[in-house]
N, C-alpha and C positions, 0 to 999 in steps of 0.2 A: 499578516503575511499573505492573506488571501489574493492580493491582485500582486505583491511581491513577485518576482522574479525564480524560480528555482529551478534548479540544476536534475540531472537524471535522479540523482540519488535521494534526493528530497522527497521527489515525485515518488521513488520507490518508495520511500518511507512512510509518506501520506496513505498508498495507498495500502499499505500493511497494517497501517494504524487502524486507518478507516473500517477496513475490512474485519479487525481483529475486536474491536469498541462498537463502532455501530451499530450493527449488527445483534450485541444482544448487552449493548450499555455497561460493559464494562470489559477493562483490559488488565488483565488480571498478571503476577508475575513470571508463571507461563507463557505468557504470549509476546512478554515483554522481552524474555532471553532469548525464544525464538526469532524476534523480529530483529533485536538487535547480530544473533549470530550470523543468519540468514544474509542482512545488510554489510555485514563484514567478511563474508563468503562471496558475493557476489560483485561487490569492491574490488576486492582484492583480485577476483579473476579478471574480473569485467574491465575495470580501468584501466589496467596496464602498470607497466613499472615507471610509467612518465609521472602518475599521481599516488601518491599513497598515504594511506586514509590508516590513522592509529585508532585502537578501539577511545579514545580519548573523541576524536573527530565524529566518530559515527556517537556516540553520545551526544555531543553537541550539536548535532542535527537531528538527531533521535528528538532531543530535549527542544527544541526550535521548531519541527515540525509538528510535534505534541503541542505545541502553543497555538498551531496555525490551525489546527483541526480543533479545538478548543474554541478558540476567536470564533469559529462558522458559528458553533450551538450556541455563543455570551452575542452573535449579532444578529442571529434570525428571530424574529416572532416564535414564540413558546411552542404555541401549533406549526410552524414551520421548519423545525430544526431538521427534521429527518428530511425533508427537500431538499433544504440547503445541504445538506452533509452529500447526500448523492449527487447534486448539480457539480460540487464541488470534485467530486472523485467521476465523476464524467468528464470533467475537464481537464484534470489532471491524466485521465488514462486517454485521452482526446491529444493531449501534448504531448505525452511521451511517442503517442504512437505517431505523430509527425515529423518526430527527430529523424533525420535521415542512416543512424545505426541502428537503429530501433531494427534489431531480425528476427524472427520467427523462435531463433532460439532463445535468445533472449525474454521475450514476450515466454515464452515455454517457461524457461528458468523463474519467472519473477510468479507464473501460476501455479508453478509448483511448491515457491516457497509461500503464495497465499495460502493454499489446500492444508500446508505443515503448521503454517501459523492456526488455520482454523482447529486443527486439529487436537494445538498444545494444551486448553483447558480441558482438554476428554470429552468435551461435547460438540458437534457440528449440526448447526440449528439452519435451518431452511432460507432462514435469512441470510447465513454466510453464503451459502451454495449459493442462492439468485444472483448475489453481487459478482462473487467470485465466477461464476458463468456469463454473465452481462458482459465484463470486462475481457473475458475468453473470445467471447462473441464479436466483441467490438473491435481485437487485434487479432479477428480470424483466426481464431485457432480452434479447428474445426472438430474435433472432440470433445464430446461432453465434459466437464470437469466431475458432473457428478452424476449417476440415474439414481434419480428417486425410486 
């Protein structure tokens, strides 16, 4: 799915993954309720009443996007994976942030549900703050996410 096609909500969901597994190699079932509640919270305001998305839908994207972030580490060179995973979640918060709705709030809302996500296994390891500030960084959002 990596060169595939995907929608806002995908995008969200990559980078909640990414941010929540990468980071410190595993994604544990805290992080799993938070990203999927977070995704259905954010759905459900954000789309509108034109689309609507059952927690059935947001699993099955859950479960799709978890393959696509998967495919990155089964396709890079051993010593490459952690490359590949951030090229990848650069791109994806590079596309989101060119959608023409992409607002300030929005971008706010989806950093705060990263911070919650990093949050839900009890521990927030230095590695989540870089990425989760990088992507801060990159849709101007000019507050620190975290001081060291």
């Amino acid at each position: 799915m990596v060169k595939e096609k995907f929608d806002w909500v995908d995008g969200s969901l990559f980078l909640m993954i990414a941010c929540a597994e990468f980071t410190d190699a595993y994604l544990d079932e805290q992080e799993i309720e938070v990203i999927l509640q977070k995704t259905e919270t954010f759905v459900s305001k954000l789309a509108g009443e034109e689309v609507q998305y059952t927690h059935q839908d947001v699993q099955e994207k859950f479960n799709k996007v978890f393959q696509w972030y998967e495919n990155i580490g089964e396709d890079a060179p051993q010593n490459q994976i952690d490359q590949a995973i951030l090229k990848e979640v650069k791109r994806v918060a590079r596309s989101l942030q060119q959608e023409k709705w992409l607002s300030t709030d929005f971008a706010e809302i989806l950093i705060k549900d990263l911070i919650e996500i990093a949050h839900a296994d009890g521990e927030v390891i230095k590695t989540e703050q870089n990425v989760i500030n990088a992507i801060a960084r990159m849709w101007y959002i000019d507050t620190p996410v975290y001081d060291l």
